[in-house]
C-alpha positions as CSV (number, residue, x, y, z in Angstrom):
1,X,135.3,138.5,26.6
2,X,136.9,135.3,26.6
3,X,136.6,132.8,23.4
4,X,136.6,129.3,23.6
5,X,138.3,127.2,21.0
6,X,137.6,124.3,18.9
7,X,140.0,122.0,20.5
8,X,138.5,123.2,24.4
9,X,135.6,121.8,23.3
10,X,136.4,118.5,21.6
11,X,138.8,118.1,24.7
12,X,135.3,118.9,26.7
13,X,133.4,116.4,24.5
14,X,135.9,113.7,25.7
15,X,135.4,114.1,29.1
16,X,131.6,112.8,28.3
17,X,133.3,109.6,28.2
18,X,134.6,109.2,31.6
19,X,131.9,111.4,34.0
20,X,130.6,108.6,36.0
21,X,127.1,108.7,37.6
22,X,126.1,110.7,41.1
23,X,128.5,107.7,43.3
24,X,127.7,105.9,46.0
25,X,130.7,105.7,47.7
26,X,131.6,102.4,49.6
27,X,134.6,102.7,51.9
28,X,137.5,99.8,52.1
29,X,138.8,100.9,55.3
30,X,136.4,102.0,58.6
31,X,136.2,105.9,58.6
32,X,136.7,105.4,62.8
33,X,140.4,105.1,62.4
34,X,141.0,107.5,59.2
35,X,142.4,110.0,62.1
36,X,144.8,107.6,62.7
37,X,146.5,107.1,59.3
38,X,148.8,110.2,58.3
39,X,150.1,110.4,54.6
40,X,153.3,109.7,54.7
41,X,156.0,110.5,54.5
42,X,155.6,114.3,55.0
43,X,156.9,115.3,51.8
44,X,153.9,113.3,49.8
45,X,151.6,115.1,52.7
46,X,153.2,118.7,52.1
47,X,152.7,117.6,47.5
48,X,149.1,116.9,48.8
49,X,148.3,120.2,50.7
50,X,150.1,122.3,47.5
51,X,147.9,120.4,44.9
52,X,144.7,120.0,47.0
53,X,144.1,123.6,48.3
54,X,141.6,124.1,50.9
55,X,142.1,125.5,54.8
56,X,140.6,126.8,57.6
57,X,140.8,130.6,57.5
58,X,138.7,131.6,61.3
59,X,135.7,131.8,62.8
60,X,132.3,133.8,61.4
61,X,130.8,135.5,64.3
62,X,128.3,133.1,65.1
63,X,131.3,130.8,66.0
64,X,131.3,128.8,62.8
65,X,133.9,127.3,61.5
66,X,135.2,129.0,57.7
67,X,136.8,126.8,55.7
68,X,138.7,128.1,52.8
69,X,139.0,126.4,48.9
70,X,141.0,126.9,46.3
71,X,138.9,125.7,43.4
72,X,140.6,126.8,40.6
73,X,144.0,126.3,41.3
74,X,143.6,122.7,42.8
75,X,145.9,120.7,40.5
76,X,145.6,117.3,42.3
77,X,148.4,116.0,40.2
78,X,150.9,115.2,42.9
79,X,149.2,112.0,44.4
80,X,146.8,109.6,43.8
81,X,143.5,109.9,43.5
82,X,143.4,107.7,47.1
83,X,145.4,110.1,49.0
84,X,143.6,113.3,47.8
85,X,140.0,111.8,49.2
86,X,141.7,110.5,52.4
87,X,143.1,113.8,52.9
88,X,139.2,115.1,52.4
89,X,137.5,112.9,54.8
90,X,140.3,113.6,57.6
91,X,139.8,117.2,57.1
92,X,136.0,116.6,57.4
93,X,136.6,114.6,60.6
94,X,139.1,116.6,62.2
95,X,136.5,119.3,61.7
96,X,133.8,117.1,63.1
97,X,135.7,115.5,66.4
98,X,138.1,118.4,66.8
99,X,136.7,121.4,65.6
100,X,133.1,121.5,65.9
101,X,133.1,120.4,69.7
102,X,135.6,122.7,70.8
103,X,133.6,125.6,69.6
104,X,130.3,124.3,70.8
105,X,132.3,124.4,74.5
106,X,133.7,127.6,73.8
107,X,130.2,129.5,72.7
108,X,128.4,127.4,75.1
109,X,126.0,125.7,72.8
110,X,125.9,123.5,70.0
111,X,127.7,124.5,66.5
112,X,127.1,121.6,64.5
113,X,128.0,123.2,60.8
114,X,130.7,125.3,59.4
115,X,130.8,128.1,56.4
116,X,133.0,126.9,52.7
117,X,134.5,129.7,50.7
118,X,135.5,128.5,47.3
119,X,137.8,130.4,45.5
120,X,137.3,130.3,41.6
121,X,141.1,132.2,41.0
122,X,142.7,130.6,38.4
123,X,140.0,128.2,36.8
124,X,140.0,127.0,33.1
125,X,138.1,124.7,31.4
126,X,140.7,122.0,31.6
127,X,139.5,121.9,35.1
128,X,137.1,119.6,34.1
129,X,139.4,116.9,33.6
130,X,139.3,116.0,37.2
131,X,135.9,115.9,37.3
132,X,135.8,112.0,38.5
133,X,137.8,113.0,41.6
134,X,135.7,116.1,42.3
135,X,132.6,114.5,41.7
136,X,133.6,111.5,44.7
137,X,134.5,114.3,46.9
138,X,131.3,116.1,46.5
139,X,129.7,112.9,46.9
140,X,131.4,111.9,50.0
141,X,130.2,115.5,51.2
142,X,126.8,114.7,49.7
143,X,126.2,111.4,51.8
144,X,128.4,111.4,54.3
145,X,128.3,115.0,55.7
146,X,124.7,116.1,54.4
147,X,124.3,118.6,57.0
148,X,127.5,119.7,58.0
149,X,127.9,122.8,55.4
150,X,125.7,126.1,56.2
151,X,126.5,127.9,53.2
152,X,128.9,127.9,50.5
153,X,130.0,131.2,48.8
154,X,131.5,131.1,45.2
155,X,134.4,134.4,45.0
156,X,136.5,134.9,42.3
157,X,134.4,133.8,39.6
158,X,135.4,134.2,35.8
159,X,133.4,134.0,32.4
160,X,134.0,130.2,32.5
161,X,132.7,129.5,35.9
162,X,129.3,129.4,34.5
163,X,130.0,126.6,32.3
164,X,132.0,124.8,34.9
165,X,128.9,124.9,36.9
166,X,126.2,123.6,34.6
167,X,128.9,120.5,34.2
168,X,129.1,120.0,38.1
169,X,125.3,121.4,39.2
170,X,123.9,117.4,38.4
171,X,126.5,115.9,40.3
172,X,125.7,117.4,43.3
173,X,122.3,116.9,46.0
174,X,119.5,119.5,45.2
175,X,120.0,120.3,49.0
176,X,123.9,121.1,48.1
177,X,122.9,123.4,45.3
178,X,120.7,125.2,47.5
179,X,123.2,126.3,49.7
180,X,125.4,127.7,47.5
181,X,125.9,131.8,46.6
182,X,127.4,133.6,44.0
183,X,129.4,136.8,45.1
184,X,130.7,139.3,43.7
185,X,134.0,140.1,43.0
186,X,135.9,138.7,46.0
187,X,133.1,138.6,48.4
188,X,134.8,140.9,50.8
189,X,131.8,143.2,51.9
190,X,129.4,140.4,51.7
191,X,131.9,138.4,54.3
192,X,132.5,140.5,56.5
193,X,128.9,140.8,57.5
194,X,129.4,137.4,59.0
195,X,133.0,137.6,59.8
196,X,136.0,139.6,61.4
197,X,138.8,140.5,58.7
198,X,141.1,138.2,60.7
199,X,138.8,135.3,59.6
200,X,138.6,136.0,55.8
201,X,140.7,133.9,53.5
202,X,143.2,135.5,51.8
203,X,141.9,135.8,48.4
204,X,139.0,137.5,49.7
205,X,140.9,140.5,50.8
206,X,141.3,142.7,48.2
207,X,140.0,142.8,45.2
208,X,142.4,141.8,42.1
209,X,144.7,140.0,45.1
210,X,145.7,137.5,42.4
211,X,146.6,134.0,42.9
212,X,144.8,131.3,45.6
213,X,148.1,130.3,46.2
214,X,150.4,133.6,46.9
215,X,148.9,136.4,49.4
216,X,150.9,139.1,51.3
217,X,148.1,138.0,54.0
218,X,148.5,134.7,55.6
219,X,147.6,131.7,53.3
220,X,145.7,128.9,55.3
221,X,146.4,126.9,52.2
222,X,149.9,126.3,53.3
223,X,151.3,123.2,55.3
224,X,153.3,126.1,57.5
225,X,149.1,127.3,58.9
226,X,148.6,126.4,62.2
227,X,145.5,124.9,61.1
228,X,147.6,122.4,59.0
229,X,150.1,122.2,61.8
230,X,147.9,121.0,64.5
231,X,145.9,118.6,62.1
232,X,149.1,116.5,60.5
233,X,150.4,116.5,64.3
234,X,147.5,115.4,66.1
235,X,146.7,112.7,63.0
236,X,150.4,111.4,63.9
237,X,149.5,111.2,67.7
238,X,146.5,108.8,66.9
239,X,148.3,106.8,64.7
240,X,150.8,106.2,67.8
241,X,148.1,105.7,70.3
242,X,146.4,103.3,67.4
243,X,149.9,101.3,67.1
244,X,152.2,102.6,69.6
245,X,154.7,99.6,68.7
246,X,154.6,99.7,65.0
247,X,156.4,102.8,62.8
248,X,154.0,104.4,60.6
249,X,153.5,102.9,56.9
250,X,152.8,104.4,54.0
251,X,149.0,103.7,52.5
252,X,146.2,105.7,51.8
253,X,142.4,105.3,51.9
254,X,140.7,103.4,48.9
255,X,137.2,103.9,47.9
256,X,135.4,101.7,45.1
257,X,133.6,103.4,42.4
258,X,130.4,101.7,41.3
259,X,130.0,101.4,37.3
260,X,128.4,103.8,35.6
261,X,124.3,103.6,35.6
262,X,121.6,105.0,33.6
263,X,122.1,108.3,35.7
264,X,125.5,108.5,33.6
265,X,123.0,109.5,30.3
266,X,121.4,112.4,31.7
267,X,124.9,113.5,32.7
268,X,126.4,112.9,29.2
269,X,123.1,114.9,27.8
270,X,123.7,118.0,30.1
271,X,127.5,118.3,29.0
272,X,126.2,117.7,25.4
273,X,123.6,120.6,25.8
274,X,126.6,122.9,27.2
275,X,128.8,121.9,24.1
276,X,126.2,123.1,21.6
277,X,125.7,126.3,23.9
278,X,129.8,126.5,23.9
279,X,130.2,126.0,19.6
280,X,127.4,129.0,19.4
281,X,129.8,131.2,21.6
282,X,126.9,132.0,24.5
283,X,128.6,131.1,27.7
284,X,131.0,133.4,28.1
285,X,128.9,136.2,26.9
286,X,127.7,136.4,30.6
287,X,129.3,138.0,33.8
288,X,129.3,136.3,37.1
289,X,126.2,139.2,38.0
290,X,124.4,136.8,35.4
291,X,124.6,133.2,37.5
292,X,122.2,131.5,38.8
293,X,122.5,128.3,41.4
294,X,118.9,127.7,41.5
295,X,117.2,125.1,39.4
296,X,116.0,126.2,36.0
């Protein structure tokens, strides 16, 4: 049983100051051209894609779309906070313009959602410190893509997760939290109900596999996947389509966050609740089996 120290939680009780309110996201750019502005140059792309972990593993069996996320080891410290959301919403896009209607042709009807597989390898409370970033990507997910995730399935999940959670669960839509499931272990028997082995992210294929990052299987995390292949090279053809006379510039897509509203209270009163339940040593008395996504 993991024990959480005095200085976790005072580093916890600091983070109350910065959590900003459920945002509403307002883009700078147009999102119809984000396919046509890489990250550049590849390098800064290839920091991105090892800091911001997330792929696109197969296909369940229903022709859906599983993407793969590595939660807990997700460092984003190797860009700006810009280039890690435009790297999001192009994902999101890609999978929307690229991905979802090619399926829909192949199966012969319309797949309009995909499947999320969060891997929780690796995470510590300190992950909390990038929960401004996280909480805009959710949110962009939340109003932008509302419908566009069938399910998302936790794996991986230590002692701490259930903190962690009751930090993020008010950030996100209530119809969010409903799709979301616990699993246990690595989720392997439960996946493969609803997908071939080929399609299951690495960290879901044994038990005790270790690290997000490192897998004997392939790891759709890396910028070598095809997946990541065919999306950095097709974002570079629009971009030449877009401005076929002009080489490709550096930038990245800026969103502006709104100040912090009365919404910011209840937020600051949920973490302060889970600090008191942290100082009397009761949330990491509980296994994953324990969790529960639903409201209280």
């Amino acid at each position: 049983m993991g024990i959480v120290s005095q200085e976790a939680i005072l580093e916890l009780q600091a983070l109350m100051d910065s959590v900003e309110e459920p945002l509403n996201i307002t883009f700078q750019n147009t999102i119809d051209d984000i396919l046509a502005k890489p990250i550049v140059p590849t390098e800064l792309y290839g920091a991105v894609r090892d800091s911001q972990l997330i792929g696109m593993s197969g296909y369940s069996r229903e022709g859906l779309p599983v993407f793969a996320i590595g939660v807990g080891l997700s460092t984003f410290d190797k860009a700006s906070v810009h280039y890690y959301v435009q790297s999001h919403i192009q994902i999101n896009e890609y999978r929307d313009r690229v991905i979802l209607p090619s399926a829909s042709k192949k199966h012969g009807r319309p797949i309009t959602t995909c499947i999320k597989v969060l891997d929780m390898t690796g995470l510590k409370l300190s992950a909390l410190s990038k929960i401004k970033l996280l909480t805009i990507i959710s949110t962009i997910d939340d109003l932008n893509y509302p419908e566009k995730t069938n399910t998302y399935y936790i794996v991986n999940a230590p002692y701490i997760f259930s903190a962690c959670w009751k930090v993020v669960k008010p950030l996100l839509q209530e119809r969010t939290r409903k799709k979301i499931q616990v699993l246990p272990g690595c989720g392997r028997d439960e996946l493969l109900k609803i997908m071939d082995i080929a399609s299951l992210p690495h960290f879901c294929r044994k038990d005790g596999s270790g690290s997000s990052r490192n897998s004997e299987n392939e790891n759709c995390f890396s910028l070598d996947h095809p997946f990541h292949q065919q999306l950095y090279s097709y974002i570079k053809q629009q971009s030449l389509i877009t401005e076929p006379a002009q080489p490709i510039k550096q930038g990245s897509f800026h969103v502006d966050l709104p100040e912090p509203a009365a919404e910011e209270t209840e937020i600051a009163k949920s973490l302060e609740s889970e600090l008191q339940k942290f100082e009397k040593g009761n949330m990491l008395s509980k296994s994953t089996d324990s969790i529960k996504i639903d409201d209280d």
